[in-house]
N, C-alpha and C positions, 0 to 999 in steps of 0.2 A: 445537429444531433436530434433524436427521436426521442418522445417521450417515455417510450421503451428503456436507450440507449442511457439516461440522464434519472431514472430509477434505477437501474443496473450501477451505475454512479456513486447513488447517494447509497445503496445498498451494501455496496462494496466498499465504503468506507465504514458505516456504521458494523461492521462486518473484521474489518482493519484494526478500524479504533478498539471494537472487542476483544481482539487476537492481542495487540500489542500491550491492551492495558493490563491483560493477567499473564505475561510471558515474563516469566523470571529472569530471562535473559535479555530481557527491553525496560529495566527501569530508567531508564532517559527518556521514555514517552509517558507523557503525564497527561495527555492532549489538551494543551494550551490550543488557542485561537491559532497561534500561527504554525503550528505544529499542524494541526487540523486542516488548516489552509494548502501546507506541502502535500501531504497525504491524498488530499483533494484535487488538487490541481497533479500530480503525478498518476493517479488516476484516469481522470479526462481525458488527458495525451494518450495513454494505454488502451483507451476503451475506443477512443478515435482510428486509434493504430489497428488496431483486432478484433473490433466488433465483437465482443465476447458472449456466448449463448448465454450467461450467467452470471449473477454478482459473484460468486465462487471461485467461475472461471478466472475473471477479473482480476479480483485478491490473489490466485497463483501466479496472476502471469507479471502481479508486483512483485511477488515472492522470487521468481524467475529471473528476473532481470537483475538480481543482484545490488538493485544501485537504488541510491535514495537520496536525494539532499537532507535529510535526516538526518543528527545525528545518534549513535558516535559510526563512525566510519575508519577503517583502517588506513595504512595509507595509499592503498590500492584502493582505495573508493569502496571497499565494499562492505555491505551491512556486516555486523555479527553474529546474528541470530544464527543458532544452527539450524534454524527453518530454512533459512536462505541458501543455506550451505549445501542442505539437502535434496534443495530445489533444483 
């Protein structure tokens, strides 16, 4: 990965973490360490995957993908958020 790629990263999560911790419809992220950790590492894989012009980009294409090991998740695996939903 590029130092580019691995700012995009950390951007994209601090970005995440933003988004999630004032969305009324995510009080189950509270970003604990290992909360932080999924987030993180679910990103990586995504940024690896698509090389995203932008941390922005990024954070849609988590938005996108509908799936999170986060919770809570239905029992189709998929987030709640109607961010996601809209995504």
């Amino acid at each position: 990965m590029t130092p580019e790629l691995a700012a995009c990263v950390l951007e994209g999560l601090l970005l995440l973490h933003e988004e999630l911790s004032v969305d009324p419809e995510a009080p189950w992220y509270v970003g604990t360490p290992d909360q932080t950790q999924v987030l993180h590492d679910e990103l990586w894989l995504l940024a690896g995957q698509l090389n995203p012009s932008s941390s922005a980009a990024l954070v849609e294409a988590w938005y996108s993908s509908g799936r999170s090991a986060l919770l809570p998740v239905e029992c189709t695996g998929e987030l709640v958020s109607s961010r996601h939903q809209a995504a």
